[in-house]
N, C-alpha and C positions, 0 to 999 in steps of 0.2 A: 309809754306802756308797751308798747310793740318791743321797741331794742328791750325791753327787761322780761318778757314773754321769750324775743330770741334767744335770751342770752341763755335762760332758764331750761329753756327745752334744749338745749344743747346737752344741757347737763344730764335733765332726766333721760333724753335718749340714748344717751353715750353710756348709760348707767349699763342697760342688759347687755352692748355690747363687750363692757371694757371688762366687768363682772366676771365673765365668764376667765380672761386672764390672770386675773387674782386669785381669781378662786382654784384654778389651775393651780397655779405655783404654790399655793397653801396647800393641796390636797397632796402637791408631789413633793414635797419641800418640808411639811410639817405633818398635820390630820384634816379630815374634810371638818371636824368639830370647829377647827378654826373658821370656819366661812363664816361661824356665828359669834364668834367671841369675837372676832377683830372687828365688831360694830360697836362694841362697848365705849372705849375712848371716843374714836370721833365723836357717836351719840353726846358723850356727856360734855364735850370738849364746844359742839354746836350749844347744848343747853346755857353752858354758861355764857357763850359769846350772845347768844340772840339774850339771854336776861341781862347783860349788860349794857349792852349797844341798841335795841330795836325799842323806840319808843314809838306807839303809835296810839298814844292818847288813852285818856282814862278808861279804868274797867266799867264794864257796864253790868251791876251788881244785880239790877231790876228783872236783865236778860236770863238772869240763871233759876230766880223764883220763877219767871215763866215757862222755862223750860217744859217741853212737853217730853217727859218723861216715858210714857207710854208708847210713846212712836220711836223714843230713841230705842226703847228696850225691844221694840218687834223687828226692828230694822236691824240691832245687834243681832239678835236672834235667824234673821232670812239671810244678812252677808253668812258668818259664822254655818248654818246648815249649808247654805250652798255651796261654800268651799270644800264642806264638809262632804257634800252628794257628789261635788265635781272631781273631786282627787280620788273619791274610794267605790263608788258606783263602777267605772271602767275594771275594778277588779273583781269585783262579783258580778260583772256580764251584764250590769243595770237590773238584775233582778233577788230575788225577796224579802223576807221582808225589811229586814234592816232598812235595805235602798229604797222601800216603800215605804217607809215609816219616815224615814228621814226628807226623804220628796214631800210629802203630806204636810209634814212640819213647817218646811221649807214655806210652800206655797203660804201656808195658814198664815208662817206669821209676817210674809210680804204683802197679804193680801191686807191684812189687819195695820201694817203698815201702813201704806197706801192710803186704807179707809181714814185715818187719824191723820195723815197730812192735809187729806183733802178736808174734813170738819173740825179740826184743831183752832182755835185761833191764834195762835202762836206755833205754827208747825214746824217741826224740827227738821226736816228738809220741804223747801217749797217748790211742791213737784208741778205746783201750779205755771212754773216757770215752762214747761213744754210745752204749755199753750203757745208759747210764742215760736213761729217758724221757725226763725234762725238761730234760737236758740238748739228747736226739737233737731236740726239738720244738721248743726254741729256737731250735738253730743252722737249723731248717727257715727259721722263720719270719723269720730274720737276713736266710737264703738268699733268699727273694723279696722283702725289701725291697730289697736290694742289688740285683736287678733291676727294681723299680720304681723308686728311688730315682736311679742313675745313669742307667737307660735313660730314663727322662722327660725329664733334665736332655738327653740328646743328644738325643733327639727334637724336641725345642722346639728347639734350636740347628740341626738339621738344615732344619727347617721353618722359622722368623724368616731361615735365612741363606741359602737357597736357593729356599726357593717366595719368603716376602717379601720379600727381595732387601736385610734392615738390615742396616744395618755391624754391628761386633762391637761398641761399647758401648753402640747399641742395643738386641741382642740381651740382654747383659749386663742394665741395664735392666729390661726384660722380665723375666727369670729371677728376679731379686731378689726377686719378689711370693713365690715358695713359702720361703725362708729370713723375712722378714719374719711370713709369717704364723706359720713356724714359733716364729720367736723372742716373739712375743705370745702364742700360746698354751703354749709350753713350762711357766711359773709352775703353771698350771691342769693341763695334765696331769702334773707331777711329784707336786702334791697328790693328783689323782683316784688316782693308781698308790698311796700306800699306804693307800690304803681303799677303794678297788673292790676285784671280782673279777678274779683276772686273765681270765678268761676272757671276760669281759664286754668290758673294756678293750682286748684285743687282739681281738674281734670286730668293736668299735665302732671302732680306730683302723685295721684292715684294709680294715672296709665302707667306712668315707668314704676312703680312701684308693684304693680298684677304683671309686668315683663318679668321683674327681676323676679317674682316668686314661678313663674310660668317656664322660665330657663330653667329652673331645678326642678322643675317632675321628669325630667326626663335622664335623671343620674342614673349611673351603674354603678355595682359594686366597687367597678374600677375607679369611680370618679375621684378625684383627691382634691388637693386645693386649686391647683391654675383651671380646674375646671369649675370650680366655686367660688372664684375671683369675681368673672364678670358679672352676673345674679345676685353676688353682695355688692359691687359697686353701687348699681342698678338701685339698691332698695335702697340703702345709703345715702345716695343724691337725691333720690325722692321723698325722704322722712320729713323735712324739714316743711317740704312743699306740700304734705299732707297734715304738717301740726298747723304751722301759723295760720293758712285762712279758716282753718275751720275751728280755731281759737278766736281770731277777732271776728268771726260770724257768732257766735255764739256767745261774748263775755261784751261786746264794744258795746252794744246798746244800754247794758246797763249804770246804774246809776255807781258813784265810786262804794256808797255804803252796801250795796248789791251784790257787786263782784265778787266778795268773799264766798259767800255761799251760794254762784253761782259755777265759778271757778271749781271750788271743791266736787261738786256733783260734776261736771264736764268732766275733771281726773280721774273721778272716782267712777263714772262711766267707761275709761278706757282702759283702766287693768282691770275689771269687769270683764271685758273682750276680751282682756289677755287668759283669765283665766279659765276663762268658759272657749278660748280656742286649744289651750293647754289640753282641757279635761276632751274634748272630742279627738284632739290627735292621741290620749292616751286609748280614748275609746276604739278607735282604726286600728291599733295595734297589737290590742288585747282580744282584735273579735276577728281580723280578715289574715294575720299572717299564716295560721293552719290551713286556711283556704288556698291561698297564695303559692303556699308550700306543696301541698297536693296536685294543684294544677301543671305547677312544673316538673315535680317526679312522674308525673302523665307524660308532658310533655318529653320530656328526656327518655323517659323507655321508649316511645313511638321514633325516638330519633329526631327530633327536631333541632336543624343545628344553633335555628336563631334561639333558642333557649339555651344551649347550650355555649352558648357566647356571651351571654347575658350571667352566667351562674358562672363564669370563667373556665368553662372545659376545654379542650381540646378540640376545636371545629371541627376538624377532620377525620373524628371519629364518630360521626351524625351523618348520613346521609337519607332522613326521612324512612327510615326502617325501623321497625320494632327492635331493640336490644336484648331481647331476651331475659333471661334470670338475673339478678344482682347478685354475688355474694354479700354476706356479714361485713367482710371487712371494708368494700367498695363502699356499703352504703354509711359506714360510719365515716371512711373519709369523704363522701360526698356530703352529709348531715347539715357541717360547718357553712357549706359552702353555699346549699338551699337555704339555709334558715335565713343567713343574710341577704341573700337573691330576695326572698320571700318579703324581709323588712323592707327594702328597697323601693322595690313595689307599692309598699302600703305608705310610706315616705310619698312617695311621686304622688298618689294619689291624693294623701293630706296638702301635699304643694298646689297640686290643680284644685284642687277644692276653694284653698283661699285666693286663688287666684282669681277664679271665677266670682269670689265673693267680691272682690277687688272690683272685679269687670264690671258686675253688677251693680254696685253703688254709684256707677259713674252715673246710670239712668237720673240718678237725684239730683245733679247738678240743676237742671233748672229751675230747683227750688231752691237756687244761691242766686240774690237779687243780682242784677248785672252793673256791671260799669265798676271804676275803678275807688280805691277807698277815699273818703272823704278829707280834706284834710284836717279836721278837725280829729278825724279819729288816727289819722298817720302818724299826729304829736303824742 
């Protein structure tokens, strides 16, 4: 189960980074439309292969008249709003009513959810599984990497395609360094996972992973790729060492008819994190760059040269003095130059944020039993 867990998560993580290059070369090459058409064949191309090849024992016809229909429909309904509140909330500023009405919904029909897993006798997801520690401390630690994992990937796309001004399969490119690192060290950490501790493992694959995201808060608009090398190595190396223990903490104890629907909610826990890190980074950038931008046009009248290093000017035209009047024309060729200074800033800060969230999660290790896996569960 482990080597088919590594092998798997190589795939799904190498997905955000490689993505990004495809989608690159399609957008520059063809139309961005394509990102979504070119899923067609594969799609239908897996269908037939798995109805051909994948037998894994009769349907179980009993399961579908049990089906709790009601919870399925409230839980459609709570994913669905909350994608829905996370992607377009950030652009009404979180507020009226629309993103109140839509919140309310949201909550209602998770809550209603929830109610009907927990008194269902046949529940459509059984949430009663968090009762169990290692289970609840896995899907934690799924939960922020799914925020570190997808929010990095836009953050770097946010920053290469709008402070640095590269095309999309430059960007792409770019990106590839943290799936590449990923895929050279994967061999070494699927080894180290069954003979470390997990607790070790998932410290060590956390820690380097809150460096690599703690390296880039601190970009300039100057930054380009050799300075975005080593912070994607960094997270890169670490991916691996942040899926596997806190996959077999969270899936090994169960029984093999178990796994299915315990598996799915673990996954379905981590792009969860991804999305709700997405929607708060859209949120920093829709609500602090005006802020951002005003404090440095302060700073630059007053003369400040360390701002003026930072937004690309001329040092040596700052010597801590008021500058007086701006012309029209100045401020339109300076405009370009703040607003990306400005985005920058609000980048660095979403980087420290999750970094901190990173740092933070480390506290929970002790609530990863200790000593090393079992053999029974390494087969």
């Amino acid at each position: 189960r482990l080597r088919a867990t590594a092998l798997a998560g190589v795939f799904a993580l190498l997905a955000p980074s490689l993505g990004p290059v495809v989608g690159g070369w399609l957008t520059e090459t063809h139309s961005w439309h394509w990102i979504f058409l070119i899923n067609i064949a594969p799609g239908l191309a897996v269908t037939a292969i798995v109805a051909w090849t994948v037998r894994v024992g009769e349907p179980e016809r009993a399961a579908l008249r049990r089906l709790d229909f009601v919870g399925l429909m409230c839980f459609a309904a709570f994913l669905a709003l909350l994608e829905l509140v996370l992607n377009e909330a950030p652009r009404h500023h979180w507020r009226g009513g629309f993103v109140i009405a839509a919140l309310c919904a949201c909550i209602v029909s998770g809550a209603l959810g929830i109610w009907r897993c927990i008194t269902a006798p046949y529940p459509f997801v059984h949430l009663r599984r968090c009762g169990n520690r290692n289970f609840s401390v896995g899907c934690f630690y799924s939960f922020v990497l799914g925020i570190g994992l997808y929010g990095s990937v836009f953050l770097m796309a946010l920053f290469l395609g709008l402070v640095r001004g590269h095309g999309p399969l430059l960007v792409g490119e770019i990106l590839m360094i943290t799936g590449l690192a990923q895929l050279i060290v994967a061999p070494l950490s699927a080894w180290a996972e069954r003979r470390g501790p997990a607790r070790l493992l998932t410290g060590l694959g956390f820690g380097l992973f809150a460096l690599g995201l703690l390296a880039n808060g601190f970009t300039t608009p100057q930054t380009d790729a050799a300075g975005l090398f080593w912070p994607q190595v960094l997270r890169g190396g670490a991916l691996m060492l942040c899926l596997l223990p806190a996959t077999r903490l969270a899936l090994d104890h169960w029984s093999a008819d178990e796994v299915p629907d315990a598996s799915a909610l673990f996954n379905l826990i981590r792009n969860l994190g991804g999305a709700i890190g997405i929607a708060l980074i859209d949120t920093l950038v829709a609500e602090r760059v005006t802020g951002h931008a005003a404090r440095l046009i302060g700073r630059l009248q007053a003369g400040d040269p360390v701002a003026a290093k930072f937004v690309g000017l001329p040092v040596h035209l700052f010597h801590n003095q008021p500058m007086g009047p701006v012309d029209e024309i100045t401020k339109k060729i300076l405009a370009p130059l703040i607003e990306k200074a400005a985005l920058t800033q609000v980048l660095n800060e979403a980087w420290l944020a999750i970094a901190a969230l990173f740092a933070l999660s480390l506290l929970a290790l002790p609530l990863i039993p200790r000593g090393k896996p079992t053999s029974s569960a390494a087969s």
